[in-house]
N, CA, C and O atoms as CSV, one atom per row, in Angstrom:
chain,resi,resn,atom,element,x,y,z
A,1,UNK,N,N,4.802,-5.596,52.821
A,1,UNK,CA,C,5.065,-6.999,53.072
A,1,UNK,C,C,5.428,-7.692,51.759
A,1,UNK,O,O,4.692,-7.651,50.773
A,2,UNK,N,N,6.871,-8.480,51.805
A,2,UNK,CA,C,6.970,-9.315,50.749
A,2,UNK,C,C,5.852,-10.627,50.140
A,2,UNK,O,O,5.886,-11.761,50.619
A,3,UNK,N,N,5.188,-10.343,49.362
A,3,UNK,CA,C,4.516,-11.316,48.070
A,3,UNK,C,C,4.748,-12.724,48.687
A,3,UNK,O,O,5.858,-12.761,49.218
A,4,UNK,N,N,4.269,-13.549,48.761
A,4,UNK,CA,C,4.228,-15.135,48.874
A,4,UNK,C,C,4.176,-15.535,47.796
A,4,UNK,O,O,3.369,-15.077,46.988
A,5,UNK,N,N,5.568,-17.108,47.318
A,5,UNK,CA,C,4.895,-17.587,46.458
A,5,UNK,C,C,4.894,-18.662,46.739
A,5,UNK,O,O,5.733,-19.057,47.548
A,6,UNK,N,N,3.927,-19.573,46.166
A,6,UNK,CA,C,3.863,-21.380,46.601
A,6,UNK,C,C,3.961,-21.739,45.389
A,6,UNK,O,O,3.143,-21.487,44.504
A,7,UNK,N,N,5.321,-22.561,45.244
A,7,UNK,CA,C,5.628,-23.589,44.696
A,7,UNK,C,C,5.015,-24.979,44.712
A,7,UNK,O,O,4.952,-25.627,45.757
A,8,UNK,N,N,4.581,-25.417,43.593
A,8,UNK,CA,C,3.872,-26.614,43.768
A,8,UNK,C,C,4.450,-27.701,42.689
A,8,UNK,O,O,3.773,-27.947,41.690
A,9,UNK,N,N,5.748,-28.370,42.908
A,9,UNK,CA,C,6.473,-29.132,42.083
A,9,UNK,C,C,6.997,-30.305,43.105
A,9,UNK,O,O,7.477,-30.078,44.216
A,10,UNK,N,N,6.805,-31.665,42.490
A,10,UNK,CA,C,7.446,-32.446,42.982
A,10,UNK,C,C,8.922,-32.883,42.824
A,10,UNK,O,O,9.361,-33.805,43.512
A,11,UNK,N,N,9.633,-32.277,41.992
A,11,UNK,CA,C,11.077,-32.012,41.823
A,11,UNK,C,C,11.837,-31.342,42.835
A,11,UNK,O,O,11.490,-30.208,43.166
A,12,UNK,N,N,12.777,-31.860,43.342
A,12,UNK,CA,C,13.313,-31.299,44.982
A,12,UNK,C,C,14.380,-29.973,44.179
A,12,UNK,O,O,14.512,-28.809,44.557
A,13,UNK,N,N,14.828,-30.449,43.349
A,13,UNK,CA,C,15.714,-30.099,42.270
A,13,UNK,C,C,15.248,-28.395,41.793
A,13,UNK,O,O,15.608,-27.232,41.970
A,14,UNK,N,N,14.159,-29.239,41.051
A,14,UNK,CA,C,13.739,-27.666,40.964
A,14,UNK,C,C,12.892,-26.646,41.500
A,14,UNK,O,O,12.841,-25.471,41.137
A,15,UNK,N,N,12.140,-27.290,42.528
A,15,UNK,CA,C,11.525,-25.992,43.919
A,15,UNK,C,C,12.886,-25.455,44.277
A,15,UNK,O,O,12.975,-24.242,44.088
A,16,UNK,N,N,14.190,-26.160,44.840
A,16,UNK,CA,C,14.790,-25.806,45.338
A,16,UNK,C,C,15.393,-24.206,44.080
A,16,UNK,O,O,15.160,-23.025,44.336
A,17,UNK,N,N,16.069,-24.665,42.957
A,17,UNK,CA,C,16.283,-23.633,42.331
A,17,UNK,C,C,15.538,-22.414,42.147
A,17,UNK,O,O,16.097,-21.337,41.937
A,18,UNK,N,N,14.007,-22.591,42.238
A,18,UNK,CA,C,12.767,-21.429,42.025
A,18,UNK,C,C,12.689,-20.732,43.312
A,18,UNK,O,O,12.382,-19.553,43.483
A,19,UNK,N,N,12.931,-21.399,43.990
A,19,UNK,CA,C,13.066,-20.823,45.761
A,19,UNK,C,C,14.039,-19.663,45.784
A,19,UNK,O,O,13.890,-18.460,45.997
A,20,UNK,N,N,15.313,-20.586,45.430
A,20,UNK,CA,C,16.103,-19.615,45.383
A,20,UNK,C,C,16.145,-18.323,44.304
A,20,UNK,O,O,16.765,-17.261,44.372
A,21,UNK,N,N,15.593,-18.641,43.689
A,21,UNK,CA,C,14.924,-17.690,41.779
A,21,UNK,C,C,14.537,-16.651,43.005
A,21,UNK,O,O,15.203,-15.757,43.526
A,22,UNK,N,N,13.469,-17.028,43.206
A,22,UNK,CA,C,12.212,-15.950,43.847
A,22,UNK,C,C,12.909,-15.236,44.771
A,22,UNK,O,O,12.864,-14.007,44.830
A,23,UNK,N,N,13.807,-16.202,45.790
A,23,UNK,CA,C,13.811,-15.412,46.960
A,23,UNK,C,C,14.910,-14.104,46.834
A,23,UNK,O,O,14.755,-12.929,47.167
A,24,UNK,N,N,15.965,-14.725,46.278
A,24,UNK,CA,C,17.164,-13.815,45.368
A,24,UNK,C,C,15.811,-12.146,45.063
A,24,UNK,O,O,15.838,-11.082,45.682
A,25,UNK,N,N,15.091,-12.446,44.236
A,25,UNK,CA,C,14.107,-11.284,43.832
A,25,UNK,C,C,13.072,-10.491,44.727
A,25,UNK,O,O,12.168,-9.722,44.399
A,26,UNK,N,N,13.568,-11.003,46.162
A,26,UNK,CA,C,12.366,-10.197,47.299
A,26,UNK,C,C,11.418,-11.103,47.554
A,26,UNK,O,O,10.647,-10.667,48.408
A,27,UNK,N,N,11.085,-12.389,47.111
A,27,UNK,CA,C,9.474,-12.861,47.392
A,27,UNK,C,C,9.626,-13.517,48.712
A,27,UNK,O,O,10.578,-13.208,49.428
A,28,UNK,N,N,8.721,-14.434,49.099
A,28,UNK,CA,C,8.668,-15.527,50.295
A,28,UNK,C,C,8.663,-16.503,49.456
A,28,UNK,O,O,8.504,-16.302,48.252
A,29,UNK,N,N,8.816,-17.568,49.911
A,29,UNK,CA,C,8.219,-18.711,49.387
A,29,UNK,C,C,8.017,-20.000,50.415
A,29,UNK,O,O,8.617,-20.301,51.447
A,30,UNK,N,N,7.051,-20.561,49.788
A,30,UNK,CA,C,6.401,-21.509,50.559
A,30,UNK,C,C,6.549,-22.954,49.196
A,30,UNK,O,O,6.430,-22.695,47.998
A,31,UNK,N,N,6.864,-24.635,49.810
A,31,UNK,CA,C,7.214,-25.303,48.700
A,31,UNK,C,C,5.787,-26.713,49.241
A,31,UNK,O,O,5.462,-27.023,50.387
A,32,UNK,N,N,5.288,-27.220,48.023
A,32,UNK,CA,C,4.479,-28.332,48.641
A,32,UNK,C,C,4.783,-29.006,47.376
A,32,UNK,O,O,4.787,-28.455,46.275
A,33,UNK,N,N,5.045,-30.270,47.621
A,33,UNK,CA,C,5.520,-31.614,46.712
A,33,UNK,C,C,4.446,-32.349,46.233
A,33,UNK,O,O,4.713,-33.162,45.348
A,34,UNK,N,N,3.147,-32.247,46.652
A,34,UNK,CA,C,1.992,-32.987,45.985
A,34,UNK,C,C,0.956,-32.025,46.406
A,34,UNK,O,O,1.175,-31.078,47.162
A,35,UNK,N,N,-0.344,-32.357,45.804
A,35,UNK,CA,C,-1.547,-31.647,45.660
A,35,UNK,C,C,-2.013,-31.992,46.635
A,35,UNK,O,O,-2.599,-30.918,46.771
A,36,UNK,N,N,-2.395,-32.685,47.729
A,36,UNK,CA,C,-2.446,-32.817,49.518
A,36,UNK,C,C,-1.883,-31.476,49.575
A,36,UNK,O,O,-2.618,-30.494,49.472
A,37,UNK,N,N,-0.607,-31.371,49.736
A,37,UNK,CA,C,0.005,-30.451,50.888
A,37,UNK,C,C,-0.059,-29.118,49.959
A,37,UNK,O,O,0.443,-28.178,50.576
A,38,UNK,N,N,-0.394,-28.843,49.018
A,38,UNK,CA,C,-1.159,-27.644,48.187
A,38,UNK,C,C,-2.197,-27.088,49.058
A,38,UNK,O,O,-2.115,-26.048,49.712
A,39,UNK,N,N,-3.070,-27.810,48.997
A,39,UNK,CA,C,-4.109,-28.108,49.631
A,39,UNK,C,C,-3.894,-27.167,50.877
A,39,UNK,O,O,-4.187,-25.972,50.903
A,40,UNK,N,N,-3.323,-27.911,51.926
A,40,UNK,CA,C,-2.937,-27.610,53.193
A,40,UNK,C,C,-2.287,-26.192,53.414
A,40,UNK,O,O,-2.629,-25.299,54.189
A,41,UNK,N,N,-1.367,-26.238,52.612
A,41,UNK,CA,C,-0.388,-25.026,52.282
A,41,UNK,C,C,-1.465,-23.894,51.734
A,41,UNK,O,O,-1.326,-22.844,52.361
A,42,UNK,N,N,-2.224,-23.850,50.999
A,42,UNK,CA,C,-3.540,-22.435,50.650
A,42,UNK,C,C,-4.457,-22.263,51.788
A,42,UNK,O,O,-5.004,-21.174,51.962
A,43,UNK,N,N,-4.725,-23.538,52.797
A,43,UNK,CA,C,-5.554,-23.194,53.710
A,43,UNK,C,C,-4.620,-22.142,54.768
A,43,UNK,O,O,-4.903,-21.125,55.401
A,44,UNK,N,N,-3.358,-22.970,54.592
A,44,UNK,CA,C,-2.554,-22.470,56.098
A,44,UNK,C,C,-2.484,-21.003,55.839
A,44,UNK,O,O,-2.974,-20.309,56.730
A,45,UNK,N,N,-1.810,-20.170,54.460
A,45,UNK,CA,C,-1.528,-18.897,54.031
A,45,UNK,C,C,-1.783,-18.786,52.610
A,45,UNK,O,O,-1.474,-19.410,51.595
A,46,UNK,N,N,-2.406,-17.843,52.890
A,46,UNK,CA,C,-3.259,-17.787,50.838
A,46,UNK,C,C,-1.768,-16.981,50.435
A,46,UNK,O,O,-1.208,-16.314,51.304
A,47,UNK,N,N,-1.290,-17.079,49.305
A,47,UNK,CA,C,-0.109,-16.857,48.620
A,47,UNK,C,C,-0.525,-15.614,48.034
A,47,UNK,O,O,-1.662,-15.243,48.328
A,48,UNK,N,N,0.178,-14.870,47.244
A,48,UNK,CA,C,0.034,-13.998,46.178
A,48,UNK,C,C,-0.018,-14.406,44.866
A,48,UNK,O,O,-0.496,-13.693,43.983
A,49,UNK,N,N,0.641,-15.985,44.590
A,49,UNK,CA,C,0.818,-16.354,43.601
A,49,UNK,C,C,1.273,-17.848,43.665
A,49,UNK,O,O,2.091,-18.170,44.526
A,50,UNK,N,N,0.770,-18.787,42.776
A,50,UNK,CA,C,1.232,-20.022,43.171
A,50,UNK,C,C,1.719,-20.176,41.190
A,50,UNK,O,O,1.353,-19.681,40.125
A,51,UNK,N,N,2.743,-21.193,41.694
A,51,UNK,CA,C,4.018,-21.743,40.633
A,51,UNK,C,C,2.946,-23.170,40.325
A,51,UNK,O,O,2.695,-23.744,41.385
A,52,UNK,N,N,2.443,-23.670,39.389
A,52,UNK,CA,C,1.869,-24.614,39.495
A,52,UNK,C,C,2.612,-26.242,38.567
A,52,UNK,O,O,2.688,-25.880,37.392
A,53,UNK,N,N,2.926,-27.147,38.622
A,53,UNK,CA,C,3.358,-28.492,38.045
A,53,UNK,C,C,2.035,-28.814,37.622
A,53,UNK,O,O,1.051,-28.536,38.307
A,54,UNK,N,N,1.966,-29.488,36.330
A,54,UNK,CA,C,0.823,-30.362,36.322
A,54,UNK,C,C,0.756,-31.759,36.670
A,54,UNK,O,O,-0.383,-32.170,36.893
A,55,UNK,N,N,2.228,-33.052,36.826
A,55,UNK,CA,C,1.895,-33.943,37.076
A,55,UNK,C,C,2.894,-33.663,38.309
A,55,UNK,O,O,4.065,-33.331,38.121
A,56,UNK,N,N,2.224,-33.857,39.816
A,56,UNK,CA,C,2.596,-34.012,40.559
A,56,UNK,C,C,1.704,-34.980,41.786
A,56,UNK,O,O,0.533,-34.687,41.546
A,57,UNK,N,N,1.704,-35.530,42.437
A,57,UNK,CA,C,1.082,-36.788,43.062
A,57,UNK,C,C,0.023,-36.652,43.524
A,57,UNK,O,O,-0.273,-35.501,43.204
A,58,UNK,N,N,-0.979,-37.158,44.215
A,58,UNK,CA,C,-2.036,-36.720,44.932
A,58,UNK,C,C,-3.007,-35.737,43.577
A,58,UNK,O,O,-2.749,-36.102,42.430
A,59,UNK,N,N,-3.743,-34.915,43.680
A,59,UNK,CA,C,-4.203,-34.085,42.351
A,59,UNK,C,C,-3.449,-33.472,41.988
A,59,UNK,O,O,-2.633,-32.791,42.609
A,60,UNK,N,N,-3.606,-33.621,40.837
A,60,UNK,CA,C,-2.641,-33.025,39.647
A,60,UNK,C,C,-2.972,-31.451,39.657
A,60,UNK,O,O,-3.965,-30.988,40.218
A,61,UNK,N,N,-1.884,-30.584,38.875
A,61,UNK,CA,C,-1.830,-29.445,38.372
A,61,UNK,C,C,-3.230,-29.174,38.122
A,61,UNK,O,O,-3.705,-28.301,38.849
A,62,UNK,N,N,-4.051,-29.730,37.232
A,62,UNK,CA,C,-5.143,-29.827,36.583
A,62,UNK,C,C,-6.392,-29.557,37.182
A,62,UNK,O,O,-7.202,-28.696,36.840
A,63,UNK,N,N,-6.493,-30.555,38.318
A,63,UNK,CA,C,-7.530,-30.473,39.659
A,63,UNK,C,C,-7.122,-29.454,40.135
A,63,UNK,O,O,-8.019,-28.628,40.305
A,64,UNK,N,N,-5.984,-29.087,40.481
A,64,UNK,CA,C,-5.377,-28.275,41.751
A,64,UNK,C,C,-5.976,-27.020,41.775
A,64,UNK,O,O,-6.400,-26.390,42.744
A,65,UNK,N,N,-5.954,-26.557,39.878
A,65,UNK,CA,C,-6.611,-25.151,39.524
A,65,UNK,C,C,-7.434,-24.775,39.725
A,65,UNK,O,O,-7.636,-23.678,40.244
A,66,UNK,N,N,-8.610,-25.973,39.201
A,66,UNK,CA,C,-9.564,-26.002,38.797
A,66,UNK,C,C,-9.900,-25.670,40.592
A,66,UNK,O,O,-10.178,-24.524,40.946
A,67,UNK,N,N,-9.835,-26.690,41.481
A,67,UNK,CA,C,-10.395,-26.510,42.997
A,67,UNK,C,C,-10.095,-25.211,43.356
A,67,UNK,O,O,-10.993,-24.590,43.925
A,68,UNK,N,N,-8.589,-24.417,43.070
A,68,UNK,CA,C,-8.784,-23.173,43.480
A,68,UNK,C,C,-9.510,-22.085,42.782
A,68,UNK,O,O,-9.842,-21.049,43.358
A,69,UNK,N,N,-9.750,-22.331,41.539
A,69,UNK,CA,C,-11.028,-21.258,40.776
A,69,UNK,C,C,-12.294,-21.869,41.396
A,69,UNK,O,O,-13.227,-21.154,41.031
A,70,UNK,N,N,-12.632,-22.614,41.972
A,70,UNK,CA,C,-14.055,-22.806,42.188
A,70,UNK,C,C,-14.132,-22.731,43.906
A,70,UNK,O,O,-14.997,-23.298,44.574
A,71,UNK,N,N,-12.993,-21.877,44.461
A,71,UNK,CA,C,-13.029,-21.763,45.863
A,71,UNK,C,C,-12.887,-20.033,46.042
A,71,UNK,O,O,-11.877,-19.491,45.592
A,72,UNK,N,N,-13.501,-19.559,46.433
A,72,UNK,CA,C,-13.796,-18.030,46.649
A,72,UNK,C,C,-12.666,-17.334,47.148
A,72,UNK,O,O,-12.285,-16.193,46.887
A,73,UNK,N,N,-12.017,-18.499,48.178
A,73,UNK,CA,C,-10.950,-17.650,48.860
A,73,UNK,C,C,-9.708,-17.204,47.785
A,73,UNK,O,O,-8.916,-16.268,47.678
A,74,UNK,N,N,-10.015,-18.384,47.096
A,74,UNK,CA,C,-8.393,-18.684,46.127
A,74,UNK,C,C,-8.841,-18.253,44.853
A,74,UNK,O,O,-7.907,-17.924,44.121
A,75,UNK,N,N,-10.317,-18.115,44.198
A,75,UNK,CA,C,-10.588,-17.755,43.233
A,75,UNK,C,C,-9.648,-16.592,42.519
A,75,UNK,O,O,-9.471,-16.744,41.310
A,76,UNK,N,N,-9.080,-15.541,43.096
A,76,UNK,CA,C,-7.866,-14.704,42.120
A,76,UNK,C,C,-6.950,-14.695,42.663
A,76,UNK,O,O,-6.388,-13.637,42.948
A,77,UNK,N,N,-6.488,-15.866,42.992
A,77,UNK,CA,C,-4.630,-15.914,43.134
A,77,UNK,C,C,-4.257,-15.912,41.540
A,77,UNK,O,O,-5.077,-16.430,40.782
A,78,UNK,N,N,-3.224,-15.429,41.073
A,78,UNK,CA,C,-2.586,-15.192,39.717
A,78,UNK,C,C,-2.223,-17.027,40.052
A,78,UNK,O,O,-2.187,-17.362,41.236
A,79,UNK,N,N,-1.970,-18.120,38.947
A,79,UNK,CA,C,-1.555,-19.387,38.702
A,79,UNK,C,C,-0.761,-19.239,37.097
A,79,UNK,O,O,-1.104,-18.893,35.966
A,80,UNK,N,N,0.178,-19.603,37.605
A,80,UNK,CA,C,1.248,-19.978,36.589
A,80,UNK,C,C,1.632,-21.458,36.415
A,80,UNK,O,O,2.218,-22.121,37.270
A,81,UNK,N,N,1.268,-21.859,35.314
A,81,UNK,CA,C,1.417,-23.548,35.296
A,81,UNK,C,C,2.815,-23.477,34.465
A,81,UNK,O,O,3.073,-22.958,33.379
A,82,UNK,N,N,3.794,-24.359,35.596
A,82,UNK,CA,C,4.998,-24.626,35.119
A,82,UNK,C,C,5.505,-25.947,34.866
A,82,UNK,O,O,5.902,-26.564,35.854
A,83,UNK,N,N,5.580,-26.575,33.608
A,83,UNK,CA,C,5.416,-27.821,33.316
A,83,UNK,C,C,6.015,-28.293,32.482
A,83,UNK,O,O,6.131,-27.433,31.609
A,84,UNK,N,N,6.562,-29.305,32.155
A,84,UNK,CA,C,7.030,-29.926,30.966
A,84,UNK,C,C,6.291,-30.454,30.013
A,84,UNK,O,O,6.784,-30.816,28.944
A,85,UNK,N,N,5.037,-30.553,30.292
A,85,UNK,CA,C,4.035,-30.819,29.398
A,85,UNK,C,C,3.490,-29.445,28.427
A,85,UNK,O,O,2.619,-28.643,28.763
A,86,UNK,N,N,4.447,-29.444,26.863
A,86,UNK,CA,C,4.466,-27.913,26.113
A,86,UNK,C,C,3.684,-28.528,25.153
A,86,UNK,O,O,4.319,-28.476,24.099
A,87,UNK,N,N,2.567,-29.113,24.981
A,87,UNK,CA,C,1.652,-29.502,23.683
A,87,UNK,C,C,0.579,-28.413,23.849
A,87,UNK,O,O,0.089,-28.050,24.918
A,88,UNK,N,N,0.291,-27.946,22.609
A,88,UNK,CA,C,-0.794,-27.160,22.704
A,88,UNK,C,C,-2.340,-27.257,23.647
A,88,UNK,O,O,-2.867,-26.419,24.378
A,89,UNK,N,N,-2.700,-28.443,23.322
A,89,UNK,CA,C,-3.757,-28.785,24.065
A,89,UNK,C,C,-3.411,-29.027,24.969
A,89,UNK,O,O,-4.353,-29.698,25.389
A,90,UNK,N,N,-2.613,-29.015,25.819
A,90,UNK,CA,C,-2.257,-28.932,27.477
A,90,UNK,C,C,-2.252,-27.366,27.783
A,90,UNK,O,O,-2.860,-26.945,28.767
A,91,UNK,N,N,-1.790,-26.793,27.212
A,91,UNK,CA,C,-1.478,-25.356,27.378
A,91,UNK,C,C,-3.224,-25.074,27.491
A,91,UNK,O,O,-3.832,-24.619,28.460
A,92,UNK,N,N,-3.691,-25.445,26.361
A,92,UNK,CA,C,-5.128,-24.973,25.867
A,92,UNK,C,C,-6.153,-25.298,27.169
A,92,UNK,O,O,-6.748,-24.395,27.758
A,93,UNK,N,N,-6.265,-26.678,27.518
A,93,UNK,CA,C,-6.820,-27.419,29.317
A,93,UNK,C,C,-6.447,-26.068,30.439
A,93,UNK,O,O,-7.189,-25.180,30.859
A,94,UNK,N,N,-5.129,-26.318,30.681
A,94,UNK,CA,C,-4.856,-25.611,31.475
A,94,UNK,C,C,-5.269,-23.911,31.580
A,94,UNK,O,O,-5.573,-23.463,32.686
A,95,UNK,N,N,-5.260,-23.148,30.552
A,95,UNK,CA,C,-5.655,-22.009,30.502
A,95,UNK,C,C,-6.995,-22.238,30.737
A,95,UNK,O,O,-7.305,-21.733,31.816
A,96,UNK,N,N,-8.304,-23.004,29.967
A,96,UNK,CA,C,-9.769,-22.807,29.923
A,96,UNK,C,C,-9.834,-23.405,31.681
A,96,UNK,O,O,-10.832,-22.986,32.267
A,97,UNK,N,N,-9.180,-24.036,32.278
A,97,UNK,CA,C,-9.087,-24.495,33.816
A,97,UNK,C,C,-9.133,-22.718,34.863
A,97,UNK,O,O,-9.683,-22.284,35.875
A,98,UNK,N,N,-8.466,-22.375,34.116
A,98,UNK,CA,C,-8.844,-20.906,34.722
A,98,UNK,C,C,-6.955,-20.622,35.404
A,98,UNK,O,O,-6.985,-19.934,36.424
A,99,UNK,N,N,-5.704,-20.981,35.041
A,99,UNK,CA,C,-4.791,-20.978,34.828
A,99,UNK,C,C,-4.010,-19.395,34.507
A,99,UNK,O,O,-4.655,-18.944,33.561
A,100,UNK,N,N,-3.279,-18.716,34.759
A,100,UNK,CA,C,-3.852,-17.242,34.052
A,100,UNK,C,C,-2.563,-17.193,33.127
A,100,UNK,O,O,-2.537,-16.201,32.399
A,101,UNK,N,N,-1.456,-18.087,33.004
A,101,UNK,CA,C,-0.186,-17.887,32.178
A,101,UNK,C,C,0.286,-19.085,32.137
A,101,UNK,O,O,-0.423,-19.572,33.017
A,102,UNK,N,N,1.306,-20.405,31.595
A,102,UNK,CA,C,1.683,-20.965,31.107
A,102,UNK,C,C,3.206,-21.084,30.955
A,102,UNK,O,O,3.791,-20.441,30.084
A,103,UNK,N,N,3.528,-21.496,31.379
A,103,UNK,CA,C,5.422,-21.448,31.222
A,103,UNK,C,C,5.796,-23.413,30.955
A,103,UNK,O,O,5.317,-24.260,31.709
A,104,UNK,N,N,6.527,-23.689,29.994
A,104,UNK,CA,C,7.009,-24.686,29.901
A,104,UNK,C,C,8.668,-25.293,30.448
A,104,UNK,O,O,9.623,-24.516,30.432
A,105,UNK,N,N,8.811,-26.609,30.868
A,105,UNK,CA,C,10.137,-26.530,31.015
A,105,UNK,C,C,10.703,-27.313,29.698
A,105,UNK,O,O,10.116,-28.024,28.882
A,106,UNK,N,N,12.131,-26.892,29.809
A,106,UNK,CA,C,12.731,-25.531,30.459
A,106,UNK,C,C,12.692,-24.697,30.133
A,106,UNK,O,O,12.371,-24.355,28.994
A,107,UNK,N,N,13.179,-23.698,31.498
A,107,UNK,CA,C,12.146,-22.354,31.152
A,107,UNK,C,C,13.467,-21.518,31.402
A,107,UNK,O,O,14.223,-21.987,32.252
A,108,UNK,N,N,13.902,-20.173,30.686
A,108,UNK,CA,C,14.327,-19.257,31.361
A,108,UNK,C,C,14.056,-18.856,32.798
A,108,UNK,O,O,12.993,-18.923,33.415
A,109,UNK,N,N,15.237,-18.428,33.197
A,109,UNK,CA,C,14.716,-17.623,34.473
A,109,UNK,C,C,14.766,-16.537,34.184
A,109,UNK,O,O,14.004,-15.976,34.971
A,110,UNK,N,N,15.078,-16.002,33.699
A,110,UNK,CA,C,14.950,-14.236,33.437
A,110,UNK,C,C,13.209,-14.141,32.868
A,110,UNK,O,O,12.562,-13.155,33.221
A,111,UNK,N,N,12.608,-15.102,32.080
A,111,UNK,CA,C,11.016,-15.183,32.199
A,111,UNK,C,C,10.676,-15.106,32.513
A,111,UNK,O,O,9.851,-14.197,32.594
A,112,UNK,N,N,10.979,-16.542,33.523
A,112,UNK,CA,C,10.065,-16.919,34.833
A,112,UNK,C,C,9.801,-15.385,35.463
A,112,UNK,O,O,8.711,-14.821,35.369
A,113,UNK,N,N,11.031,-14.777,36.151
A,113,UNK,CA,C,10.695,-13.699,36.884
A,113,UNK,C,C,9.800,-12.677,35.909
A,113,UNK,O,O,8.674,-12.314,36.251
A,114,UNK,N,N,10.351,-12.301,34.799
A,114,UNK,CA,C,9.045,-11.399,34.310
A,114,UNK,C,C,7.645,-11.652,34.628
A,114,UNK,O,O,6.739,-10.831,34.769
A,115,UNK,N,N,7.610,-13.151,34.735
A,115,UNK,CA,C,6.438,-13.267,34.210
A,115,UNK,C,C,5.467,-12.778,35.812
A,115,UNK,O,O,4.433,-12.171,36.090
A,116,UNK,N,N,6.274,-13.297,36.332
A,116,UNK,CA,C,6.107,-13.348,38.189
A,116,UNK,C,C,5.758,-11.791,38.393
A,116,UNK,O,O,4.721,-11.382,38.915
A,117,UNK,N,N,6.771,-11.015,37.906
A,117,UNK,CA,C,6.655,-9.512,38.068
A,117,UNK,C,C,5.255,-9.321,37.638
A,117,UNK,O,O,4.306,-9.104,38.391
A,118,UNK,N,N,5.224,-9.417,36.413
A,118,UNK,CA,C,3.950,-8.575,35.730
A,118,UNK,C,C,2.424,-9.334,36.432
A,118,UNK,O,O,1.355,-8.730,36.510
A,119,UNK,N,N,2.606,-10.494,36.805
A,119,UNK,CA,C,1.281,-10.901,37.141
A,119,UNK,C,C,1.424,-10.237,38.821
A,119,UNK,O,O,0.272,-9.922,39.120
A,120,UNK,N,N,2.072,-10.009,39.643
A,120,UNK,CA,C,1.970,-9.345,40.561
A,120,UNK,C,C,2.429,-7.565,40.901
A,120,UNK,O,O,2.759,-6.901,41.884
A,121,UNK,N,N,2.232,-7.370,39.606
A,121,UNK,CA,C,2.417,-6.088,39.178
A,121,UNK,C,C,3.529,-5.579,40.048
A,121,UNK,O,O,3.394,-4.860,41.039
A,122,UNK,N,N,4.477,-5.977,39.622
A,122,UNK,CA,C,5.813,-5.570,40.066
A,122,UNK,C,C,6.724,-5.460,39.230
A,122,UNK,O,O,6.960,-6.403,38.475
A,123,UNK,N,N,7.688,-3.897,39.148
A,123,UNK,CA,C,8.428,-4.297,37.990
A,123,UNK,C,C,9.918,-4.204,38.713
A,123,UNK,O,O,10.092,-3.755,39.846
A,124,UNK,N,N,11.026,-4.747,37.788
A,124,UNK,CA,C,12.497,-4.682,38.178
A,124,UNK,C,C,12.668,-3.241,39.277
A,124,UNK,O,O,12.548,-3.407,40.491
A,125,UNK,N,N,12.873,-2.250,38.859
A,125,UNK,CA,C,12.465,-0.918,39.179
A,125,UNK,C,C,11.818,-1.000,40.841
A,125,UNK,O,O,12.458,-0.412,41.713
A,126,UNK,N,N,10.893,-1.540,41.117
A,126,UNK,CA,C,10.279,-2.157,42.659
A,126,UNK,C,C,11.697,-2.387,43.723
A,126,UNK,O,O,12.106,-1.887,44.770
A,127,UNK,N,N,11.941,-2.971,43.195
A,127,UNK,CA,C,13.061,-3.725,44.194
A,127,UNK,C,C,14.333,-2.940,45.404
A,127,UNK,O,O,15.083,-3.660,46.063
């Protein structure tokens, strides 16, 4: 079964491009525009991996993590915080949040997907 990923960006702009990133590469994807429908969207289908924004409406990136490390079900989904916020001490929050990688925008896509690969232990080669 193809990998789920949930996108969690309020940019129509750029879920839409990562959608197409991912899906181009084999994944599913699933898109939620604020931390509500995050929310909703992990209850409805636990992902393999969620794309995370930190300022997006409703709880932020920040909360979003933090609620899924302190929820059993979601406790080891791989989280990739994808953000425009590249200051160290954001990077630094977000990782001790329990976060497991870090990507800033803008970002490569030839990254992005590595990065996607290796945290779901998948390599080019898979496909």
């Amino acid at each position: 079964m193809c990998p789920l990923i949930l996108i969690v960006d309020d940019e129509p702009n750029i879920v839409q491009s990562i959608e197409f990133l991912m899906q181009r590469d084999g994944y599913l994807t699933r898109a939620a525009h604020d931390g509500k429908a995050a929310l909703q969207a992990l209850r409805d289908r636990r992902p393999d991996l969620v794309l995370l924004d930190i300022t997006i409406p409703g709880h932020d990136g920040y909360e979003l993590c933090q609620r899924m490390r302190a929820t059993p079900e979601w406790r080891d989904i791989p989280i990739i915080m994808l953000t425009a916020r590249g200051r160290h001490i954001e990077r630094e929050k977000g990782m001790a949040l329990g976060a497991n990688d870090y990507i800033t925008k803008p970002f490569s896509t030839q990254e992005l997907l590595r990065r996607v690969r290796a945290h779901l232990g998948k390599t080019p080669d898979d496909q």
